[in-house]
Each structure stands twice: as structure tokens, then as C-alpha cells.
mmCIF file of the N, C-alpha and C atoms, coordinates in Angstrom:
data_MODEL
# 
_entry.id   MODEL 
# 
loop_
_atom_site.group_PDB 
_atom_site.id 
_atom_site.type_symbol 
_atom_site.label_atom_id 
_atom_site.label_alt_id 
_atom_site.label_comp_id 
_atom_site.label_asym_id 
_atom_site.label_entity_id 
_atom_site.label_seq_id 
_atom_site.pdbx_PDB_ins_code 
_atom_site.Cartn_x 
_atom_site.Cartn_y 
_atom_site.Cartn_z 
_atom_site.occupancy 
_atom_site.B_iso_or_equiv 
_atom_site.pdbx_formal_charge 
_atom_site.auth_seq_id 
_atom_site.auth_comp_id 
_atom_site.auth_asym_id 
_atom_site.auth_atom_id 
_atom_site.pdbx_PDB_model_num 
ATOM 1   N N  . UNK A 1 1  ? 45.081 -25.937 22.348  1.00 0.00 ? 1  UNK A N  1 
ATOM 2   C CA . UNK A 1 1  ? 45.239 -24.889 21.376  1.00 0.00 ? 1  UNK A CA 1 
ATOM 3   C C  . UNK A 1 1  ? 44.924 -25.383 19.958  1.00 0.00 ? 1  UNK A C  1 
ATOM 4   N N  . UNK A 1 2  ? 44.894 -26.472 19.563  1.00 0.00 ? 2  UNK A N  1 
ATOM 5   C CA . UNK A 1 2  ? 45.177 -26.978 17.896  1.00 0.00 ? 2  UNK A CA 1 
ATOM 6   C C  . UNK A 1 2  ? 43.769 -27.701 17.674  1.00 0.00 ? 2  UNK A C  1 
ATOM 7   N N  . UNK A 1 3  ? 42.714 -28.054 18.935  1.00 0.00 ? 3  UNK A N  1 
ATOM 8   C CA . UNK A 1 3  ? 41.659 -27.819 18.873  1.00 0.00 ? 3  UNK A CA 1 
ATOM 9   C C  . UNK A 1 3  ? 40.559 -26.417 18.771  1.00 0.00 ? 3  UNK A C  1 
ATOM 10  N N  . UNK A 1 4  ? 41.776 -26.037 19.789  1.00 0.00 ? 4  UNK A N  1 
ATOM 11  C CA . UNK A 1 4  ? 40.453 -24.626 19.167  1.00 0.00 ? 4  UNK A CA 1 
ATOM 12  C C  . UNK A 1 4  ? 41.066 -23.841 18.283  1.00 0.00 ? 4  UNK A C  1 
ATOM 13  N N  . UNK A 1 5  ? 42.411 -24.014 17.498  1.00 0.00 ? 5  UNK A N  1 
ATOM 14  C CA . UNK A 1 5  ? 42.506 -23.499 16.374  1.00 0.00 ? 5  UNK A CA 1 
ATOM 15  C C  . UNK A 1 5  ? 41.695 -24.499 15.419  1.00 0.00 ? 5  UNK A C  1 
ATOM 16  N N  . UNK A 1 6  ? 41.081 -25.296 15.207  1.00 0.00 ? 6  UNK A N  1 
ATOM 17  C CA . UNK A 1 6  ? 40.548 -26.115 13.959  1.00 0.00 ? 6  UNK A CA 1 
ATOM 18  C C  . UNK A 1 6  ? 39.277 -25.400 14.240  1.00 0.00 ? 6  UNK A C  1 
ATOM 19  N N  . UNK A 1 7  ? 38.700 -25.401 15.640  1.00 0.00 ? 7  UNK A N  1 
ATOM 20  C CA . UNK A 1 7  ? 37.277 -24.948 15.711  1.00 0.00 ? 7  UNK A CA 1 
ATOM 21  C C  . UNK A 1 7  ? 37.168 -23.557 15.141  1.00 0.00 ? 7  UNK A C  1 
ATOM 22  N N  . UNK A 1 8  ? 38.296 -22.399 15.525  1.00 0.00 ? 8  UNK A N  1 
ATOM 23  C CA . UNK A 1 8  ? 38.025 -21.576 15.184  1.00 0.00 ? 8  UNK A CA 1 
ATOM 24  C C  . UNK A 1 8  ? 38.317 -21.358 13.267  1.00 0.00 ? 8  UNK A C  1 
ATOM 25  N N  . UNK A 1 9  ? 38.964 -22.084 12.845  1.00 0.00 ? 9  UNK A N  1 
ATOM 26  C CA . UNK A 1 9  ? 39.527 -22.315 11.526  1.00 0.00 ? 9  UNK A CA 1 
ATOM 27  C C  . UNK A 1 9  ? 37.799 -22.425 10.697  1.00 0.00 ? 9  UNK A C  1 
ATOM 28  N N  . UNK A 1 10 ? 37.209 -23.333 11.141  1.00 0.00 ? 10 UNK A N  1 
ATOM 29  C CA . UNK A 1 10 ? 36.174 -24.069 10.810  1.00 0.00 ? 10 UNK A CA 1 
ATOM 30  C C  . UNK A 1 10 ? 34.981 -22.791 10.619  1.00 0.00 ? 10 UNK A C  1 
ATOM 31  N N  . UNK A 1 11 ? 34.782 -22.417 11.833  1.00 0.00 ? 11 UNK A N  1 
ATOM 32  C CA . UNK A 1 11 ? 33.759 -20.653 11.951  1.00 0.00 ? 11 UNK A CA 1 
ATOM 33  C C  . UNK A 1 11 ? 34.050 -19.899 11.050  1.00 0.00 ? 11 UNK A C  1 
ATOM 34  N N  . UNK A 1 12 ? 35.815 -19.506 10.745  1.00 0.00 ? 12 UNK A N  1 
ATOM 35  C CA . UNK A 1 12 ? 36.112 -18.211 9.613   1.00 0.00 ? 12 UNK A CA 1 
ATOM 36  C C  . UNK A 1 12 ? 35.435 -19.035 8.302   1.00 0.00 ? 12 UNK A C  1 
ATOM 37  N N  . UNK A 1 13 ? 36.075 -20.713 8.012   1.00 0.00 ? 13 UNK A N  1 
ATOM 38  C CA . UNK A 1 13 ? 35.457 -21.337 6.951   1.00 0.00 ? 13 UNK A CA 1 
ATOM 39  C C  . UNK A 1 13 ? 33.724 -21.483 6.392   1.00 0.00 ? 13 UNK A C  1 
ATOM 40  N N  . UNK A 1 14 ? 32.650 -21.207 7.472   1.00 0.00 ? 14 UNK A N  1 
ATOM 41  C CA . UNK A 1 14 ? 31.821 -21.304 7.526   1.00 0.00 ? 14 UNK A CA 1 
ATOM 42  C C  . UNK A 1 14 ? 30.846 -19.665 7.185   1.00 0.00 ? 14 UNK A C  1 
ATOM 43  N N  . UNK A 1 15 ? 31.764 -18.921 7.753   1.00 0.00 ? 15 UNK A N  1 
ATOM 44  C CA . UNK A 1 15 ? 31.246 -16.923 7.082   1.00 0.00 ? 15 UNK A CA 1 
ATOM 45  C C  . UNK A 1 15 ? 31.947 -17.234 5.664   1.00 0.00 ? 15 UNK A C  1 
ATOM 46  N N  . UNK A 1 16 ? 32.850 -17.594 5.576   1.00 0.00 ? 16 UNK A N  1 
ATOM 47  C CA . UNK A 1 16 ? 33.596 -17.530 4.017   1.00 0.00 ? 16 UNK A CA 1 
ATOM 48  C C  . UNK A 1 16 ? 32.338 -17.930 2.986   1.00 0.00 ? 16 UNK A C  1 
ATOM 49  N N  . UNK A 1 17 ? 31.805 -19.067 3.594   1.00 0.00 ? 17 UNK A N  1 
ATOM 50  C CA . UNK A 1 17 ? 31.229 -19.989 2.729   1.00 0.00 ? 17 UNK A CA 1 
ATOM 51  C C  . UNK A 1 17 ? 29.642 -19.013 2.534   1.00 0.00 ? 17 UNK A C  1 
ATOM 52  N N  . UNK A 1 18 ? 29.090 -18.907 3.288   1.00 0.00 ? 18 UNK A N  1 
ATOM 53  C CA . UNK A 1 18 ? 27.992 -17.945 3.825   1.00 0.00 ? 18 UNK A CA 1 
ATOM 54  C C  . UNK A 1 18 ? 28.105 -16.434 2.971   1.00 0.00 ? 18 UNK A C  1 
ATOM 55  N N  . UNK A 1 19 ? 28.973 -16.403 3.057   1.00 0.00 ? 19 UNK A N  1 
ATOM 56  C CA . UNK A 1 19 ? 29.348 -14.991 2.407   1.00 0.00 ? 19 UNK A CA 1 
ATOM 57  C C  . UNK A 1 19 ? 28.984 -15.134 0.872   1.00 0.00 ? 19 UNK A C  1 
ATOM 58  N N  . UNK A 1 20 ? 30.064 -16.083 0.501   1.00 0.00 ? 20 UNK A N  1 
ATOM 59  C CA . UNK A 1 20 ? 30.083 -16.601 -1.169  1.00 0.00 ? 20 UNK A CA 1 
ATOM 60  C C  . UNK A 1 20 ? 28.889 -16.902 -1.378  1.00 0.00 ? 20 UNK A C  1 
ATOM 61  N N  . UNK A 1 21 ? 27.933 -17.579 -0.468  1.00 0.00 ? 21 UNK A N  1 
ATOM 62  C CA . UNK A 1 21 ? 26.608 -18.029 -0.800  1.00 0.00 ? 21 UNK A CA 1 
ATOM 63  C C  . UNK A 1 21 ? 25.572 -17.061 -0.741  1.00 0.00 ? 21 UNK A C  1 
ATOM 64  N N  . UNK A 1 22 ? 25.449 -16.700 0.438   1.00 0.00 ? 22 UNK A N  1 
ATOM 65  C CA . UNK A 1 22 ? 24.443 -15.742 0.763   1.00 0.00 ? 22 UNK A CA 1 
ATOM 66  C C  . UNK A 1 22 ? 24.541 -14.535 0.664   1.00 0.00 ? 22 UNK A C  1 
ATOM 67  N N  . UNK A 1 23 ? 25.637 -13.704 0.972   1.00 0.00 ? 23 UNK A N  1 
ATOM 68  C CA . UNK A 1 23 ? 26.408 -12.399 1.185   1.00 0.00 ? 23 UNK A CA 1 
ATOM 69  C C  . UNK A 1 23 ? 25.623 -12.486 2.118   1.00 0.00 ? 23 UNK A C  1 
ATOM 70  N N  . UNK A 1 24 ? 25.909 -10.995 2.829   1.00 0.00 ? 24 UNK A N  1 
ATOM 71  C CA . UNK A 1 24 ? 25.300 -10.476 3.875   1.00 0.00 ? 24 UNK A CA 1 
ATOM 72  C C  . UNK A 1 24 ? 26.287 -10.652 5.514   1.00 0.00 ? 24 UNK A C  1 
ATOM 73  N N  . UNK A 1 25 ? 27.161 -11.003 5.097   1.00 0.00 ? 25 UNK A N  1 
ATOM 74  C CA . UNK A 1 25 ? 28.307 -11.448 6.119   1.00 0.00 ? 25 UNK A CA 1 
ATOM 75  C C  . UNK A 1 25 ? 29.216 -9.821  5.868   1.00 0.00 ? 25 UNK A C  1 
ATOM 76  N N  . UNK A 1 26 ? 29.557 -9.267  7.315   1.00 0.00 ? 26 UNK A N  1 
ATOM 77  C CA . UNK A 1 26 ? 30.279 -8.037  6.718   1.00 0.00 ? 26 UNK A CA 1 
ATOM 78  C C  . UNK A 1 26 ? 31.238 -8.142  6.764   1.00 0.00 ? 26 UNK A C  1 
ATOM 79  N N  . UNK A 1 27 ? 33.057 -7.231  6.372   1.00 0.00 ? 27 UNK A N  1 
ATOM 80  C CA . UNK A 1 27 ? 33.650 -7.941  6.608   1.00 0.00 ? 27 UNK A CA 1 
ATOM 81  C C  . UNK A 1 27 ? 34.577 -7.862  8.001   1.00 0.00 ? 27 UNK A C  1 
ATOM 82  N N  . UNK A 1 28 ? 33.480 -7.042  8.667   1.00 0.00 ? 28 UNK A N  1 
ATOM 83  C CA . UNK A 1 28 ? 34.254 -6.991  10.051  1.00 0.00 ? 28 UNK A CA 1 
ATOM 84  C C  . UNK A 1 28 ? 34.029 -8.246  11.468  1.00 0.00 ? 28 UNK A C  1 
ATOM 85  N N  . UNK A 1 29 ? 33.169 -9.362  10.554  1.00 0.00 ? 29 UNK A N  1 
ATOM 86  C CA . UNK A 1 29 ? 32.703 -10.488 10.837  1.00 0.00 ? 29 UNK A CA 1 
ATOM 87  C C  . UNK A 1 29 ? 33.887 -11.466 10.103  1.00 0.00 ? 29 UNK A C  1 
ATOM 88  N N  . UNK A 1 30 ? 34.288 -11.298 8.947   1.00 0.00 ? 30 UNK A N  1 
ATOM 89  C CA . UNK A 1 30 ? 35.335 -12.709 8.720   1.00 0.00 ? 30 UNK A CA 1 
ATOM 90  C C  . UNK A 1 30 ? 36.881 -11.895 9.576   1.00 0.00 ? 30 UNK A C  1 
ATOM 91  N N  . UNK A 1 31 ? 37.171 -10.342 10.047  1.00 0.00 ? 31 UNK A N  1 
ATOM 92  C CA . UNK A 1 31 ? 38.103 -10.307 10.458  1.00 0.00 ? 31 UNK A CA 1 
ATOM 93  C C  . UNK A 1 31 ? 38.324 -10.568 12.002  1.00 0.00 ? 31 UNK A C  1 
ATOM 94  N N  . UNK A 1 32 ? 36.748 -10.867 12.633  1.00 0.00 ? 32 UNK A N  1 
ATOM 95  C CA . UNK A 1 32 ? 36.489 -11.207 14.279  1.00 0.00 ? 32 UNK A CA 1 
ATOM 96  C C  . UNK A 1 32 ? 37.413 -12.680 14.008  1.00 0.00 ? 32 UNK A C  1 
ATOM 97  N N  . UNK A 1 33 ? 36.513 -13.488 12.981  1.00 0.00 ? 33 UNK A N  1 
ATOM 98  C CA . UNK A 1 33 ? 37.348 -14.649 13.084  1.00 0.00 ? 33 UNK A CA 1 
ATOM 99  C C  . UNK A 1 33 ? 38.844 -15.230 12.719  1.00 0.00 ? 33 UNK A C  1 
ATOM 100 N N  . UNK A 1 34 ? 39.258 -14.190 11.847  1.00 0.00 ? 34 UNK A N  1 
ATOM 101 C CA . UNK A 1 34 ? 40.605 -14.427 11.640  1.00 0.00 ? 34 UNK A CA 1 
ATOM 102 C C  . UNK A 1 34 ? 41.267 -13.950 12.229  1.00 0.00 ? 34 UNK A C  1 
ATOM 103 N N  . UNK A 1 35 ? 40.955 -12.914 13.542  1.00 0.00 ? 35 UNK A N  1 
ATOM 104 C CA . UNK A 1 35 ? 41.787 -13.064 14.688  1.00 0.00 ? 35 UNK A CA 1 
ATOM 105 C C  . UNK A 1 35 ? 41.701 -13.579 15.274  1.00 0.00 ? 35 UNK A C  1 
ATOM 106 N N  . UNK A 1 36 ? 40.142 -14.393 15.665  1.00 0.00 ? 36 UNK A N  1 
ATOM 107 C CA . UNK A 1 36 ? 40.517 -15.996 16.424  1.00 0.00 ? 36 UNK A CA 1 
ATOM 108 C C  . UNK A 1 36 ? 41.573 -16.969 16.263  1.00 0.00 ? 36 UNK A C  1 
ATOM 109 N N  . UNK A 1 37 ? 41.842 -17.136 14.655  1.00 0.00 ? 37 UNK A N  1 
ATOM 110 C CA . UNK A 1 37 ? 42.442 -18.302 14.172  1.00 0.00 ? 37 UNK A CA 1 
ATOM 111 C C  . UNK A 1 37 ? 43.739 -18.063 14.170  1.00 0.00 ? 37 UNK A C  1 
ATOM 112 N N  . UNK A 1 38 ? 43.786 -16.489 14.135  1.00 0.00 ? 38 UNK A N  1 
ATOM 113 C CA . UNK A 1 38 ? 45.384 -15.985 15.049  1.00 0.00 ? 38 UNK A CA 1 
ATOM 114 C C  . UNK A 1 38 ? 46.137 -16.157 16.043  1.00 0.00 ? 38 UNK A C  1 
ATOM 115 N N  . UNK A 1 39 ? 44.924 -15.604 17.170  1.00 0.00 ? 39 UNK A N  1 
ATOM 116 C CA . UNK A 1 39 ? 45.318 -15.761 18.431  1.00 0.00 ? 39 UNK A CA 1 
ATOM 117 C C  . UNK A 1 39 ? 45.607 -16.929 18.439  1.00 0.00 ? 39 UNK A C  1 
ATOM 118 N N  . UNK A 1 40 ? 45.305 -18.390 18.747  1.00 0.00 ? 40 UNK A N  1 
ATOM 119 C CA . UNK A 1 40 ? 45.439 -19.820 18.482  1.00 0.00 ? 40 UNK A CA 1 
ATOM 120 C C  . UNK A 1 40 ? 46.749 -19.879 17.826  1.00 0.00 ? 40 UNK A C  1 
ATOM 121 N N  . UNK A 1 41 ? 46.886 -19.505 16.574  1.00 0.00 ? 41 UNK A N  1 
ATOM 122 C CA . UNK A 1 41 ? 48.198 -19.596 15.910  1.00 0.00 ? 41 UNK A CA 1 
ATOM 123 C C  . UNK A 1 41 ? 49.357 -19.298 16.575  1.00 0.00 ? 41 UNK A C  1 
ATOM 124 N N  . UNK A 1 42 ? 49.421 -17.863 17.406  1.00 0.00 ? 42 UNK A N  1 
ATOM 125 C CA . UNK A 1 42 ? 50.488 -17.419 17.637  1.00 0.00 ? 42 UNK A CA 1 
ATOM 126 C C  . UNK A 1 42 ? 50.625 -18.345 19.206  1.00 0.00 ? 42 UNK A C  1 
ATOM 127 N N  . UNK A 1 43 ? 49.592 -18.664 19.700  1.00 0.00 ? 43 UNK A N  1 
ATOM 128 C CA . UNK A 1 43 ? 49.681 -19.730 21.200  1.00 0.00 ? 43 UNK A CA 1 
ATOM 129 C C  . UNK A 1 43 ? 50.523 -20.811 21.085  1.00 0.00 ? 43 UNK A C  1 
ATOM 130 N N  . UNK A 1 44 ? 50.235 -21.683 19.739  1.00 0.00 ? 44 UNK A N  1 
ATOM 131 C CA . UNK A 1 44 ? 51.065 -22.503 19.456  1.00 0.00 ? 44 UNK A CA 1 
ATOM 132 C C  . UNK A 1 44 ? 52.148 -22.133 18.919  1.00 0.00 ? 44 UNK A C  1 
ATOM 133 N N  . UNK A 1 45 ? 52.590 -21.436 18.318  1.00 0.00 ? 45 UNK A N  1 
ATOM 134 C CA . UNK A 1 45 ? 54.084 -20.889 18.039  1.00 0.00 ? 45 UNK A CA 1 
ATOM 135 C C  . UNK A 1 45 ? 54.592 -20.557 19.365  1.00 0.00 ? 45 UNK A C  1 
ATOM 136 N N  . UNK A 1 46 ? 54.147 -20.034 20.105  1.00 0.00 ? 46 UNK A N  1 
ATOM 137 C CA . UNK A 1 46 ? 54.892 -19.593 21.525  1.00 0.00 ? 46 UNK A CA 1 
ATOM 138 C C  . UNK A 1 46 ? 55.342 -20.679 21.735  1.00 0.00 ? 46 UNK A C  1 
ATOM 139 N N  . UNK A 1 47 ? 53.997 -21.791 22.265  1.00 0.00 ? 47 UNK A N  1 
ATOM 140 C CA . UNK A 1 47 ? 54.364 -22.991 22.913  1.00 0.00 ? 47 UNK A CA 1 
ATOM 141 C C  . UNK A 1 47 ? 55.711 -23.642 22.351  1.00 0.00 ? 47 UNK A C  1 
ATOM 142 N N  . UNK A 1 48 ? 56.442 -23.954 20.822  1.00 0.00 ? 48 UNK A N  1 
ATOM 143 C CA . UNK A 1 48 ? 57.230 -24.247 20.409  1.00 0.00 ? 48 UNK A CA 1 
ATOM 144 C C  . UNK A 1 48 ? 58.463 -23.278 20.264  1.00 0.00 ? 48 UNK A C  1 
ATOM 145 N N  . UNK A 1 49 ? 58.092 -22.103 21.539  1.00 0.00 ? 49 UNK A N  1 
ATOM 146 C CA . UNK A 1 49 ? 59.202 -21.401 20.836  1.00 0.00 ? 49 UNK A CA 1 
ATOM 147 C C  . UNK A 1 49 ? 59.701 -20.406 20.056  1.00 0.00 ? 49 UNK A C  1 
ATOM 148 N N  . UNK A 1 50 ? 58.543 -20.270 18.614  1.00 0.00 ? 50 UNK A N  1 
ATOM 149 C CA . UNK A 1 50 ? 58.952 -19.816 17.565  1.00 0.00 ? 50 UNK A CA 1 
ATOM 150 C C  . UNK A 1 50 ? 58.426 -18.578 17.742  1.00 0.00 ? 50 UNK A C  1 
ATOM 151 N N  . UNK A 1 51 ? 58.607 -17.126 16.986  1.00 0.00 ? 51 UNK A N  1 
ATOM 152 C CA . UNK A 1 51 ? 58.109 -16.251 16.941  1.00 0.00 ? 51 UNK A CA 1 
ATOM 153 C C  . UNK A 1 51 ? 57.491 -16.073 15.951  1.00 0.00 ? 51 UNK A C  1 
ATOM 154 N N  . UNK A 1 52 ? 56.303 -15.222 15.507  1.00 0.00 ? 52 UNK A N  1 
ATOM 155 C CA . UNK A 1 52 ? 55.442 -15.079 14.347  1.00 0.00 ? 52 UNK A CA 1 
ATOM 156 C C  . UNK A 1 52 ? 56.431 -14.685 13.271  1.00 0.00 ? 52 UNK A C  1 
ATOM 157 N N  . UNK A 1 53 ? 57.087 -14.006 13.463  1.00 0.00 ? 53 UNK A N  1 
ATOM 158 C CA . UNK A 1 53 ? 58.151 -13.260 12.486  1.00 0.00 ? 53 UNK A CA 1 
ATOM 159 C C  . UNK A 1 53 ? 58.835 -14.118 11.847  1.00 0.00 ? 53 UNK A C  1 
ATOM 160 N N  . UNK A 1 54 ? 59.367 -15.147 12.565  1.00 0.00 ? 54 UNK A N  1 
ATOM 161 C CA . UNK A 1 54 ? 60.077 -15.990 11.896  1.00 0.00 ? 54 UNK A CA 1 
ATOM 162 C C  . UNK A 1 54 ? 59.613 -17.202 11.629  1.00 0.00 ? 54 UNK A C  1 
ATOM 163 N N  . UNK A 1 55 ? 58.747 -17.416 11.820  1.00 0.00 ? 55 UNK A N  1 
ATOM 164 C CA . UNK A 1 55 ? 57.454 -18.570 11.073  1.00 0.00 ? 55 UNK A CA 1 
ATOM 165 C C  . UNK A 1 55 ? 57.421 -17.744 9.523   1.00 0.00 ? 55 UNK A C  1 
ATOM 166 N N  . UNK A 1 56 ? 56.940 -16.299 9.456   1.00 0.00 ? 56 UNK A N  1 
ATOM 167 C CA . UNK A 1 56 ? 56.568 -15.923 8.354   1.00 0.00 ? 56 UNK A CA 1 
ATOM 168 C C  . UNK A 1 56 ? 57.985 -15.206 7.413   1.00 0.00 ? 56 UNK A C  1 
ATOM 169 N N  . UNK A 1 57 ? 58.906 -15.057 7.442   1.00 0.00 ? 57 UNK A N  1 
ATOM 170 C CA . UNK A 1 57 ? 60.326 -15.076 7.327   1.00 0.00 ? 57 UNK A CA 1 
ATOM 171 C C  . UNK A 1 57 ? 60.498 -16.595 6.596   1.00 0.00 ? 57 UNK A C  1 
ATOM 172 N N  . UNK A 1 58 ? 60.746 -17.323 7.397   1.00 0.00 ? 58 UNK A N  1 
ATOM 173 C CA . UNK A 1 58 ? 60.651 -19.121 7.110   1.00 0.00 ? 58 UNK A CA 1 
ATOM 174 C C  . UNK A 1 58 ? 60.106 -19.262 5.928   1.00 0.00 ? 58 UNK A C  1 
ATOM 175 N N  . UNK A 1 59 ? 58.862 -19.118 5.951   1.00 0.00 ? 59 UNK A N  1 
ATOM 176 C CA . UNK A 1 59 ? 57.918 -19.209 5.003   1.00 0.00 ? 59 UNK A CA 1 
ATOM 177 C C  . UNK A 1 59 ? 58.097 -18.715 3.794   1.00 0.00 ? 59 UNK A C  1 
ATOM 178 N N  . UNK A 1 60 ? 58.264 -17.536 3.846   1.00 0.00 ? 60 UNK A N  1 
ATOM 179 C CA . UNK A 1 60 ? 58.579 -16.435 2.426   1.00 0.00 ? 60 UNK A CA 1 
ATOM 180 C C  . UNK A 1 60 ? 59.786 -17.371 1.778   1.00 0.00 ? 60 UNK A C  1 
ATOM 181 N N  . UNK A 1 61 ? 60.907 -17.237 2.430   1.00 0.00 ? 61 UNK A N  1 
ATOM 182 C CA . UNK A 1 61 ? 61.981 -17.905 1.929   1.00 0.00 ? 61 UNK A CA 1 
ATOM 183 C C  . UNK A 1 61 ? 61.439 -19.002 1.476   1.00 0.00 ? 61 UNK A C  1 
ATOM 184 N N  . UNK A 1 62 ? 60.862 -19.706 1.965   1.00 0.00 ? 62 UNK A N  1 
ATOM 185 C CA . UNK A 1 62 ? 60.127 -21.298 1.336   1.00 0.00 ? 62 UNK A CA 1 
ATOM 186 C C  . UNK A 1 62 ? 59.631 -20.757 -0.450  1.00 0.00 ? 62 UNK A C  1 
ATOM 187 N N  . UNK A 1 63 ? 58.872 -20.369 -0.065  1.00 0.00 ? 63 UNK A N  1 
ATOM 188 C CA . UNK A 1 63 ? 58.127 -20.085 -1.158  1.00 0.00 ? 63 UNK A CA 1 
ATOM 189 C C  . UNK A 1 63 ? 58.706 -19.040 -2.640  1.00 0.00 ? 63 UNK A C  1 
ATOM 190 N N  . UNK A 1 64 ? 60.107 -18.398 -1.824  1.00 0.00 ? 64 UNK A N  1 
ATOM 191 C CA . UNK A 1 64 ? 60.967 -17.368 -2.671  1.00 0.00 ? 64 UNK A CA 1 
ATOM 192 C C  . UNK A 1 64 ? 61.435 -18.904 -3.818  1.00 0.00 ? 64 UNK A C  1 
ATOM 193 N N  . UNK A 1 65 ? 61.947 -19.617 -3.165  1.00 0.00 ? 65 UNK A N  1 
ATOM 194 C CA . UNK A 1 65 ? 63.354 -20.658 -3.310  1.00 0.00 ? 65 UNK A CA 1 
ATOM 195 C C  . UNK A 1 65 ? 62.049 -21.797 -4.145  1.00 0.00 ? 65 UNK A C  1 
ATOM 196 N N  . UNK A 1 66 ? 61.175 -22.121 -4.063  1.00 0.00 ? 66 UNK A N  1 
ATOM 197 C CA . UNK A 1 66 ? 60.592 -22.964 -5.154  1.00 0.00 ? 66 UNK A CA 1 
ATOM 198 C C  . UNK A 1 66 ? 59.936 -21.759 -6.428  1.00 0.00 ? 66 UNK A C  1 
ATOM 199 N N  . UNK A 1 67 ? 60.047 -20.758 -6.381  1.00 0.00 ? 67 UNK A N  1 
ATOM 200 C CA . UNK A 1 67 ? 59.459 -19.923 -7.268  1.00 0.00 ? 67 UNK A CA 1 
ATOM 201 C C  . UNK A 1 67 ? 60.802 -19.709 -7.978  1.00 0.00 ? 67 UNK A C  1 
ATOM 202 N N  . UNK A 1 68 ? 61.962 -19.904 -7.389  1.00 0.00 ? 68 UNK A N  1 
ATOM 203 C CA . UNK A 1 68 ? 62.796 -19.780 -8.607  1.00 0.00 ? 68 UNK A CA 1 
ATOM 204 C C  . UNK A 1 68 ? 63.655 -20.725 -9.011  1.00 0.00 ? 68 UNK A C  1 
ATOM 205 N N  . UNK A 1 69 ? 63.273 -22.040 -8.368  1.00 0.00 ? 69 UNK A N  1 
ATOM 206 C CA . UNK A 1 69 ? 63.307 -23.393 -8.944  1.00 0.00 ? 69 UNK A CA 1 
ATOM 207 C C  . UNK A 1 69 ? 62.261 -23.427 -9.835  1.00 0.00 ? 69 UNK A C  1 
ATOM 208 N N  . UNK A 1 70 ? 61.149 -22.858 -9.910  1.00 0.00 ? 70 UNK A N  1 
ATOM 209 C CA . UNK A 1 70 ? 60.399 -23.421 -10.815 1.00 0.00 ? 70 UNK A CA 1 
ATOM 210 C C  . UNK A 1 70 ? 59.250 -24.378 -10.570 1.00 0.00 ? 70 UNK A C  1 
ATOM 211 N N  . UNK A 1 71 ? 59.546 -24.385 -8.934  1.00 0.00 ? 71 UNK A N  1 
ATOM 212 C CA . UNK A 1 71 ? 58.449 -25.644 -8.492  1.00 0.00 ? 71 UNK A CA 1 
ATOM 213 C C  . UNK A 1 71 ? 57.416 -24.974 -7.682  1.00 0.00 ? 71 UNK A C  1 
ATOM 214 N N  . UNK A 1 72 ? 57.002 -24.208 -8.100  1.00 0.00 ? 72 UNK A N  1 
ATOM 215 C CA . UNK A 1 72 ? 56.226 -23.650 -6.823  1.00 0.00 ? 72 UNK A CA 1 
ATOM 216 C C  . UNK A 1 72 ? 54.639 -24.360 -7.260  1.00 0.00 ? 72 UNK A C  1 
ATOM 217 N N  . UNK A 1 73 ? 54.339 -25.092 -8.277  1.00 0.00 ? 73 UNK A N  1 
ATOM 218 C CA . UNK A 1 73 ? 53.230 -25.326 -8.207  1.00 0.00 ? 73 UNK A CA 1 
ATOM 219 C C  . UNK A 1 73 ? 53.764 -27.004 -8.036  1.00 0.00 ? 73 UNK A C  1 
ATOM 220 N N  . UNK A 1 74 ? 52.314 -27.487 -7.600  1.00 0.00 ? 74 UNK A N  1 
ATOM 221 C CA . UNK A 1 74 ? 52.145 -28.899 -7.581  1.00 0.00 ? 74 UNK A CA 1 
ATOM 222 C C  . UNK A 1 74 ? 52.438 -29.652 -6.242  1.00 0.00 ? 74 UNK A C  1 
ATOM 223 N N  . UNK A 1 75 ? 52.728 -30.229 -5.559  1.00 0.00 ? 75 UNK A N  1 
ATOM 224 C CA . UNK A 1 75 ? 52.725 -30.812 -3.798  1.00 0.00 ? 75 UNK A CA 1 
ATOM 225 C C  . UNK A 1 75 ? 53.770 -31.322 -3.772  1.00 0.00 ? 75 UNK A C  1 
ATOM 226 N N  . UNK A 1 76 ? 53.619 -31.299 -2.103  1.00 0.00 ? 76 UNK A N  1 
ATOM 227 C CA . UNK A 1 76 ? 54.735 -32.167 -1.723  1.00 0.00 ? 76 UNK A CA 1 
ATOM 228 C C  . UNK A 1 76 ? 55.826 -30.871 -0.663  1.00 0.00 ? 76 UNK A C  1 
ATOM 229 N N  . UNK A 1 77 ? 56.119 -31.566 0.096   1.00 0.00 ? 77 UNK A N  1 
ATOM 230 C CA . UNK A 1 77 ? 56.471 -30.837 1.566   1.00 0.00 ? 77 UNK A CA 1 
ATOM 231 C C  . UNK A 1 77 ? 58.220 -30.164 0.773   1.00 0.00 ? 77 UNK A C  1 
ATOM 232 N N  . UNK A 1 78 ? 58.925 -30.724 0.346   1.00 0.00 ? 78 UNK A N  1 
ATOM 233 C CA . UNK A 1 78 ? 59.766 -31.138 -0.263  1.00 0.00 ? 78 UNK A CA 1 
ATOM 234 C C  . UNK A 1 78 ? 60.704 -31.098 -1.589  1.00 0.00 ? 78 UNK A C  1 
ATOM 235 N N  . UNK A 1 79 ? 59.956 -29.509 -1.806  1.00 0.00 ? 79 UNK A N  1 
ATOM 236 C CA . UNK A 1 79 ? 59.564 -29.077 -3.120  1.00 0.00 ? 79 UNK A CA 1 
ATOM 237 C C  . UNK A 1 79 ? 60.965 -27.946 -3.806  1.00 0.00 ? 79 UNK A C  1 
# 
């Protein structure tokens, strides 16, 4: 699964790029691939368990809680 999520990661990255460069990419072509890079996503969340909902739940809160620390810019897992 985390191979063919990179492969498919890599294809949406490659219309993105194509697009910005060339246009002519429509966009019912970058949304074929970002449900590739979905499907993959949510395979491996199963596999661990997790549900999409609460991956993206998880997340928000992540990102609520350094935005009102004040840290939301700059790196680090840890923030």
C-alpha cells in the first residue's frame, strides 16, 4: 500500500506540475488521481485501525492547538 501510495502520490505530482507548466491538464484528471492517493490512504489507515474521520479530527486539533500557541509556522513534529 505505501508503495503504491508514493507511486500514485508521484502521478497527481506530475499533472500538478504539467498543469502549472503546460496547462492543458483538466481538472477531472488531477481529481482521477487524488482519488488514487486516497484510496491508498484510507487502505493504510484501515490496516492500522484508524478511521479517516479521526485521522482528520486528530489533525485539525493538531493544527487548532499550534495556531493558538502561536507555533503553527516553522517544523518540527513537536510543535
Amino acid at each position: 500500500m505505501t508503495a503504491g501510495m508514493g507511486g500514485e502520490t508521484g502521478e497527481l505530482l506530475e499533472k500538478i506540475k504539467k498543469s502549472v507548466r503546460d496547462g492543458g491538464i483538466t481538472p477531472a484528471e488531477i481529481k482521477k488521481e487524488l482519488g488514487d492517493v486516497i484510496y491508498y490512504w484510507v487502505r493504510i489507515a484501515k490496516f492500522y485501525g484508524f478511521t479517516a474521520n479521526s485521522i482528520i479530527e486528530d489533525n485539525v486539533s493538531k493544527l487548532e492547538s499550534r495556531f493558538a500557541r502561536g507555533v503553527i509556522r516553522g517544523s518540527g513534529d513537536n510543535r
